[in-house]
N, C-alpha and C positions, 0 to 999 in steps of 0.2 A: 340325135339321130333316131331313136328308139319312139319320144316323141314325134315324130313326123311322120315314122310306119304308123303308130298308135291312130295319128288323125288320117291316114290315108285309107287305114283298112276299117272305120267307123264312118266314114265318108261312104265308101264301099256296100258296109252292110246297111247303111239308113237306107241307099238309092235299092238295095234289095228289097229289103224288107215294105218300104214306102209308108206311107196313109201318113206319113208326119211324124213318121216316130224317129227319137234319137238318143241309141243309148247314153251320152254324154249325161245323161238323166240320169242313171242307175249303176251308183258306185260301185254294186258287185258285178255288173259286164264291163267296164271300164278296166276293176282288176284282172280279169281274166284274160280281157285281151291284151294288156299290157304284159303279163307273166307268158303268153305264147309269142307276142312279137318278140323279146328279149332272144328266146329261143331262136326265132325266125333269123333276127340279126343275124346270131353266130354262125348259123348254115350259110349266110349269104358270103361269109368271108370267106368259104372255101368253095362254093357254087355260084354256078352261076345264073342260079335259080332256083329259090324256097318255097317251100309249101308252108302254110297255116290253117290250123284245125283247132276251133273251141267249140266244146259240144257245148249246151244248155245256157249260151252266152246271154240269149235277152229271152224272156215267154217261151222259154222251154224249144227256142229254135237253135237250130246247129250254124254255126259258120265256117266255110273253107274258102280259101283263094289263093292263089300262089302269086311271087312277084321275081322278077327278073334283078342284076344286079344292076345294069341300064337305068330300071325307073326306079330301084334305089338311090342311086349315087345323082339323076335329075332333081328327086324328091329333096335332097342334103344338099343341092348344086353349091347355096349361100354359104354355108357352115364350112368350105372348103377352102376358103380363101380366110374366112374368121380363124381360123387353125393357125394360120402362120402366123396371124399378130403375136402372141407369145413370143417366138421365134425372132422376130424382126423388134420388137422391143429389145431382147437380152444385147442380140450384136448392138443396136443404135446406144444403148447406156452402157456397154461395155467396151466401145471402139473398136471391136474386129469385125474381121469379113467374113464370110461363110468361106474362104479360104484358109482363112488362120486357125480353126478347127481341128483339132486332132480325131475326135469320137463324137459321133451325137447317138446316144443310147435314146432306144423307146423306151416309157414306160405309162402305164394307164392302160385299159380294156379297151376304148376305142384308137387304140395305134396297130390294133390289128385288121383294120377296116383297110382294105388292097388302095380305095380308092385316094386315101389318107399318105400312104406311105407316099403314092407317088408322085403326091404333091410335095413332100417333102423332100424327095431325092431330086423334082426337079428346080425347088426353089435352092436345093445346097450343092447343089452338081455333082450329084454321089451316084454311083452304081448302087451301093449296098448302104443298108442301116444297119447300126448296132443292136445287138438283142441278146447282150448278155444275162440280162437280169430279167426275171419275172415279173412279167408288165403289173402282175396285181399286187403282188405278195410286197414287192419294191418299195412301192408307195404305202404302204401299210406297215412296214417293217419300219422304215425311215421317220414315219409321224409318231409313230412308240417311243420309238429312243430318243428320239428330240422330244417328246413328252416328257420322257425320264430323266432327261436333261432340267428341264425346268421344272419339274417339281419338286415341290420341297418333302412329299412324304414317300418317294422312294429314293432308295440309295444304290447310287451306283459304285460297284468296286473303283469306277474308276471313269473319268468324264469323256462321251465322246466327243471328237473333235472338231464340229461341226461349228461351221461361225454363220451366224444369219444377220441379214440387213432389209432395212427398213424400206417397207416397199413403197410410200411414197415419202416426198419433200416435203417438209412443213415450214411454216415462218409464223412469224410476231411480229403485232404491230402495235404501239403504245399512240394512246391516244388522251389528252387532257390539255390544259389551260399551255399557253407562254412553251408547248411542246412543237419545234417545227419539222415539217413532213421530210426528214431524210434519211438518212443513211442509217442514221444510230434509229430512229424507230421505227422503221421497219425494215425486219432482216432475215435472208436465210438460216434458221437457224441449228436446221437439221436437213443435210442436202439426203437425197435421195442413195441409197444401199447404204448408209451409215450402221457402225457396227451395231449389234444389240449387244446385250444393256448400255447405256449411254447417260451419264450428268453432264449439266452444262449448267452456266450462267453467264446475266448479263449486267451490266451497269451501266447506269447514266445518272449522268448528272442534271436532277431536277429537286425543289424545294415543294409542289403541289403533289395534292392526290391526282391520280388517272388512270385509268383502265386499260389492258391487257386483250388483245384481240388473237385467239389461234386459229390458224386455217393453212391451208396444202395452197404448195406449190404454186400450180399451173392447175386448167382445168382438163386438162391431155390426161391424168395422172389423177383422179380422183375415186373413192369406193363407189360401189354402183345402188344408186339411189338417193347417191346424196345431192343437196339439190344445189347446194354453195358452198362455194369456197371455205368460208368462214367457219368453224365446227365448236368453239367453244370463246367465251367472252368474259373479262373477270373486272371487277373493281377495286382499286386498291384504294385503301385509305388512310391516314396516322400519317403519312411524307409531310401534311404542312405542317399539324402541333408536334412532330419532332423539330420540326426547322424552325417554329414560332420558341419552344421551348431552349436550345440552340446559339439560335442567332446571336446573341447577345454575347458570348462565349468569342475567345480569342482563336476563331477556325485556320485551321491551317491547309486545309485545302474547302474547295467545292462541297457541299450535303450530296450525296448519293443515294441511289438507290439500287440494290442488289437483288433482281431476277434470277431465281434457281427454279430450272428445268430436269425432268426425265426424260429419258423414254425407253420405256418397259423392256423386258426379253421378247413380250408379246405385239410389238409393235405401237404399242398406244403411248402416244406424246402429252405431256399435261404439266401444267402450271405449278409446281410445289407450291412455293411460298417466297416472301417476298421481303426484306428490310433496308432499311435506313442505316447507311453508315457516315457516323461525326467523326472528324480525325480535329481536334485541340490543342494549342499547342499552351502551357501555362506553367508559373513559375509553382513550384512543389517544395515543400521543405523538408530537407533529408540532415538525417545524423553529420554532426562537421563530423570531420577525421581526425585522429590523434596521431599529430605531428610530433609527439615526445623522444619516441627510439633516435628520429631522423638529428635531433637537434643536442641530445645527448653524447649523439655519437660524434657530431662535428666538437663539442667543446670538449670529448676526451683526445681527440685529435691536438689539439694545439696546446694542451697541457700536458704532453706526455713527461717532457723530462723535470719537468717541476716538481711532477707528483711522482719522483721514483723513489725518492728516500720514506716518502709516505706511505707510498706502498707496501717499501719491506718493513715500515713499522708497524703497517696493518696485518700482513699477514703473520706477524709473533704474535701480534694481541688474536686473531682468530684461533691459532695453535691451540694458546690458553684461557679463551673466553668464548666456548659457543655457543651460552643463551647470550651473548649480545647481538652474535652472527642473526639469527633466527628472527632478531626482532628489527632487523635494518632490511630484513628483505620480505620481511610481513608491509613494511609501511611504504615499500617503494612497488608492491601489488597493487596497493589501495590508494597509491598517486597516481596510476596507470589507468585503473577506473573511475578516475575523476568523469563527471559528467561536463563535456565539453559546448553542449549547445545542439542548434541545429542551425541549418544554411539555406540558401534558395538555390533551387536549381531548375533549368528550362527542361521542361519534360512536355513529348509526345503522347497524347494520349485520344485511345477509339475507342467511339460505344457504336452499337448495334442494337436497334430497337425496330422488334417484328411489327412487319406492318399486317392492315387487316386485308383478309382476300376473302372476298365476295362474289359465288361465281353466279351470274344469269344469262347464262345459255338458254336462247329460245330454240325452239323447231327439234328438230330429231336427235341433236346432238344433249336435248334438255335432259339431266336426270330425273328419275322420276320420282313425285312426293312422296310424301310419307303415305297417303291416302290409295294412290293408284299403287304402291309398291305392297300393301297388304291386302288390295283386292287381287292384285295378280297372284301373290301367294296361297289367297283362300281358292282361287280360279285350278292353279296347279294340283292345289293340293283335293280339290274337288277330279279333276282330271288322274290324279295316281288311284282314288279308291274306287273311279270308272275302271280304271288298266284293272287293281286287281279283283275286283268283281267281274270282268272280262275272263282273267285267268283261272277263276272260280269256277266261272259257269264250264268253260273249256274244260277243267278237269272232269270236274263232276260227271259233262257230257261221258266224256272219255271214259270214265269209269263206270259208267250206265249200259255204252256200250259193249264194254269189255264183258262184264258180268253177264248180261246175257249173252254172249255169242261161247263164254268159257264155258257156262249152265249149263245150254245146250248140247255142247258135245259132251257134257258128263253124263245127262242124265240118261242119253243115248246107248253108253255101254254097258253090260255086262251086269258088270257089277252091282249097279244103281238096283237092279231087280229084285235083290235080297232086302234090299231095308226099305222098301218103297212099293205102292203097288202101282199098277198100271191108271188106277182111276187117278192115284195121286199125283203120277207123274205125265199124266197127259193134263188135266188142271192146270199144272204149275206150267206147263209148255204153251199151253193156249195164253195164258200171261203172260208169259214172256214174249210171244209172238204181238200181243193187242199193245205191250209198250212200245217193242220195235218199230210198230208202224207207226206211232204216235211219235216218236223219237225223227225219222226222217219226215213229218209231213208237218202238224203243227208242232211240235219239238224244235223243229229249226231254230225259232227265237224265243226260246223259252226262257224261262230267268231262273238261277243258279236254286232257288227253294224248289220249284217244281221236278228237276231231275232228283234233288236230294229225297223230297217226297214219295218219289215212284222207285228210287232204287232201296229204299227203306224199307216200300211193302213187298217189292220182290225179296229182301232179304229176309225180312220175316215169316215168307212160306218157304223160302228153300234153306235158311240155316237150320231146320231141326233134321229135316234129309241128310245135308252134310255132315251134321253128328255125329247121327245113328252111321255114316256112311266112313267118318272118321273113327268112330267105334271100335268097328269092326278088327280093324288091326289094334289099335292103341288099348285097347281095354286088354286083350290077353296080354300083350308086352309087361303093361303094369303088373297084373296078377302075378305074372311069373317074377319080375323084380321083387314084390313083397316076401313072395313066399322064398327068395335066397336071402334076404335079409332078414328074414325070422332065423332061416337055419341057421345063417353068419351069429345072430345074434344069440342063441342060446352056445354057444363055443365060447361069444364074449364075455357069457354069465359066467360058467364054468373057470373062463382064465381070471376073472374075479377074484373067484370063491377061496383061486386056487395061491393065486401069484399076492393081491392084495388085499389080504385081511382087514387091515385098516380102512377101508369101503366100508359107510353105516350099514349094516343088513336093512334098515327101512328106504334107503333109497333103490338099492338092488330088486329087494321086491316088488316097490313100486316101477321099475320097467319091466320086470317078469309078468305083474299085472295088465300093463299096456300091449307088452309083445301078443299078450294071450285075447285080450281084447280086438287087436287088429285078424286076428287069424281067426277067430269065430265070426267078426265080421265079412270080414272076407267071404269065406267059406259060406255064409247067409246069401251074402248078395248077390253068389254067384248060381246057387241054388236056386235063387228068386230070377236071374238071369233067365235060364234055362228054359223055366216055364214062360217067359216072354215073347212075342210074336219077333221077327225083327220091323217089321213095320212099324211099330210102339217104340213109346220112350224109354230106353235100356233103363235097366235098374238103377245102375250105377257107374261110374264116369271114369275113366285114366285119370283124369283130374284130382277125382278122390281119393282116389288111392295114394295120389303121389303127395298130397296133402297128409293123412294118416301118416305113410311113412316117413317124411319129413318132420314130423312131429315125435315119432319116437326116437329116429335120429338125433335130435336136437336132447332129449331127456338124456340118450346115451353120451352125449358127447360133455353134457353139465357133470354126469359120474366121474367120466374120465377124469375131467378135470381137477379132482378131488386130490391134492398130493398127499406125497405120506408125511406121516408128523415125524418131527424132529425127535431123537432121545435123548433122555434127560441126562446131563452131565454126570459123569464117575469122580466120587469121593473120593481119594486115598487114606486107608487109614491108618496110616502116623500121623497124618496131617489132622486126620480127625480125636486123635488122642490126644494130639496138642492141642486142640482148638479146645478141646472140653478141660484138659488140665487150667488151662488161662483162663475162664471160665471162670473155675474152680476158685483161682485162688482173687480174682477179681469180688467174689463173692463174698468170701474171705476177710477181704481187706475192707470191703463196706460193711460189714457185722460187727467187726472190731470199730471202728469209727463210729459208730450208730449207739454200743454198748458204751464209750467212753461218753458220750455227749449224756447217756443216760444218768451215768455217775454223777457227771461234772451237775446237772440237774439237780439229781437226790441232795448233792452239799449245797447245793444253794439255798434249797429249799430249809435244809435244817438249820443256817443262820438264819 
């Protein structure tokens, strides 16, 4: 609909304007009157007649026209009756009537069109429509949570309930050698609203290769621009050299072929994969069985009373003999695992062997190659560093603008007058004015370096202004912070001197030396200050200062850190009068051993 005003009122201003012109030419009239018909629209749904105004639409000319809701709702006549097909699809695939109906809610931006609603009340035979829910919000809320539904990288506490079905029919159809055209090869295989997600398969019985043909339904029921039925084509191969490799083999049924299908959550139907199933029937040799218990137990049967007086002769001699016990039931284990053979037995058996799928799909349904799928990605990815070079230049714009139009009102007040003089701030203003205008005239399309350029040399004549203009407060603030943390810090010497001894004196003095350093500096630059113009570059900066102080901080707080030492452990002395008597006599006792070995020496020597 918006479409239609768009070519109605471009139709309008061409037969104005005339000599052959049309703006269908010039993307930026195109948007602007598209952005005021929008507007137009929404007035129409409650008037019953809008006006339209775009100033500077095409060569700097204005256009207005106003339109009635008459030659709107003529202009959309077709689109009115297009509206209900929706409608008359749902009942025809769903069996009701627009009597069996409990609620038909609106929702979408054009069901607020009057001339819309009343096609709908007179095609359902309603007095009133529903209009419970937010025609916009609705349809946007709805496509989120069913988003969230199917994605795998958000998590829901918990699933909404939503079931969706498959908006068209699709079928299969097998095509190859000794295959005849019926029922089994081509079939509906997925009828139309079937649920999402969906597996299916199919079989038939065939021994050749042949190809797999997908296509919809009916052409009533097709996406829009597709040109056939047909939408994807496969080849399958490996069905004969499994049935050639096979055949020879004792089959017990038919060779088969097993077609497995999808279709998506997202509506898309496609071919998995495809194999061959052999069912065999052949004789297998398995372990015989050991009939021994069964055969044992029948001959203690029929010799029970034979062997009763044997019995209770056995059990005296067990009483009194039971390593004989131990060794009759060692060898009657070891006759039980006797190796009895093996046997033939008729056995069922299936193999499955995947066959090959080959898909060539021509025309629109074709995937794309390797080659066309990394020129499209170099294409995009050339189109994302258009976007943010677009978003570049926009900021930058933005911030060209901004800076001068904030300038402006700064350098206007008051204040400005103290650190600046009038030659310098009229200068800086004529510059700012010769960008501005260069900014809306050839500025328009200028490319993201050239705004960066011009806002650079505006910043270079007005950041030392701003300085000296940010100075003005910040430099006394500092001052006055240094000089309480001088005074704080000489109380810190003092609690020192007083509380921790254990402090080296050469590190204490070394910040009494710094303290004293910062406050003659100070005290210098502020001096040097004074005699300064404010026009001129101050002395010296907040900045510095709180650098300085920062640094003596940092000295004060490695002091601090300093802990105190430990004292040295207390002796007791009995323990110490022991400790030297043991000593003593340990000493003692190696003097006498030492004099004895010297003895024993001297007599050796005098034999």
């Amino acid at each position: 609909m918006e479409l239609r005003l768009v070519e109605h009122f471009t139709d309008e201003f061409n037969k104005q304007v005339g000599n052959g012109v049309d703006i269908r030419s010039s993307p930026k009239a195109m948007a602007k009157l598209k952005k005021q018909v929008k507007r137009t629209k929404e007035i129409l749904s409650a008037n019953m007649m809008a006006p339209i105004s775009v100033e500077s639409i095409y060569d700097d000319r204005d256009f207005r026209s106003t339109i009635t809701r008459e030659k709107f709702e003529e202009i959309c006549e077709d689109i009115w009756e297009k509206a209900l097909v929706p409608l008359k699809e749902v009942l025809k695939h769903s069996g009701l009537n627009a009597d069996d109906l409990y609620g038909v809610e609106l929702i979408g931006g054009a069901t607020r069109v009057p001339k819309l609603q009343a096609k709908l009340q007179e095609f359902l035979g309603r007095k009133e429509l529903d209009r419970h829910l937010d025609a916009d919000e609705a349809i946007v809320l709805g496509a989120s949570l069913h988003a969230a539904n199917l994605s795998d990288g958000i998590k829901l506490n918990r699933k909404l309930g939503m079931v969706d079905g498959s908006t068209y029919g699709f079928v299969f159809e097998l095509n190859g050698d000794d295959l005849v055209k019926d029922e089994t090869t081509r079939q509906l295989i997925v009828p139309r609203m079937k649920k999402l997600p969906s597996k299916m398969f199919r079989s038939i019985v065939h021994n050749k290769d042949f190809e797999v043909s997908l296509s919809y339904e009916n052409e009533d029921l097709i996406p829009p621009g597709a040109s056939s039925l047909t939408f994807a084509q496969y080849d399958v191969s490996g069905l004969k050299d499994a049935s050639d490799k096979y055949s020879s083999r004792n089959l017990s049924s038919p060779i088969k072929a097993s077609l497995h299908f999808s279709l998506s959550r997202s509506g898309v139907f496609s071919f998995d994969r495809a194999e061959a199933v052999i069912e065999i029937t052949e004789w297998v040799e398995v372990p015989r069985k050991n009939l021994t218990v069964d055969n044992s137990t029948s001959a203690s049967a029929n010799n029970t009373d034979a062997d009763a007086s044997a019995s209770e002769e056995s059990s005296d001699k067990l009483e009194t003999n039971n390593g004989n016990t131990n060794i009759s039931d060692s060898s009657a284990n070891d006759s039980s695992n006797v190796d009895l053979g093996t046997e033939k037995k008729l056995k069922k058996r299936t193999f499955r062997v995947a066959l090959k799928v080959i898909e060539k799909t021509r025309g629109p349904g074709m995937p794309l190659p390797k080659e066309s799928f990394a020129e499209a990605k170099l294409k995009l990815e050339a189109l994302d560093k258009k976007d943010a070079e677009r978003r570049r230049t926009a900021e930058l714009k933005n911030n060209l603008e901004a800076y001068i139009y904030s300038t402006k009102d700064k350098l206007e007040s008051e204040e400005f007058e103290k650190i600046s003089s009038a030659k310098e701030r009229k200068s800086f203003i004529e510059k700012l004015n010769e960008v501005e205008d260069w900014l809306y005239t050839d500025g328009e399309d200028a490319a993201a370096t050239e705004f960066q350029e011009r806002l650079d040399m505006l910043k270079a004549i007005g950041d030392p202004i701003f300085l000296r203009f940010n100075e003005l407060t910040a430099r006394p603030a500092a001052s006055q912070l240094a000089q309480r943390y001088l005074t704080e810090l000489r109380q810190i010497v003092q609690g020192w001197e007083k509380d921790k001894s254990w402090l080296p004196k050469e590190r204490i003095d070394e910040v009494t030396r710094e303290a004293e350093k910062l406050k003659n500096w100070l005290s210098d630059k502020e001096a040097e200050q004074k005699k300064i113009s404010g026009f001129n570059k101050p002395a010296f900066t907040s900045d510095e200062v709180y650098e300085k102080v920062l640094d003596l901080q940092d000295k004060v707080a490695s002091v601090n850190k300093i802990s105190k030492p430990k004292p040295k452990p207390k002796v007791d002395k009995t323990d110490k009068e022991n400790t030297t008597s043991e000593e003593q006599s340990k000493a003692d006792s190696d003097k006498a051993g030492s004099d004895k070995a010297n003895v024993e020496t001297e007599a050796h020597d005098e034999l």
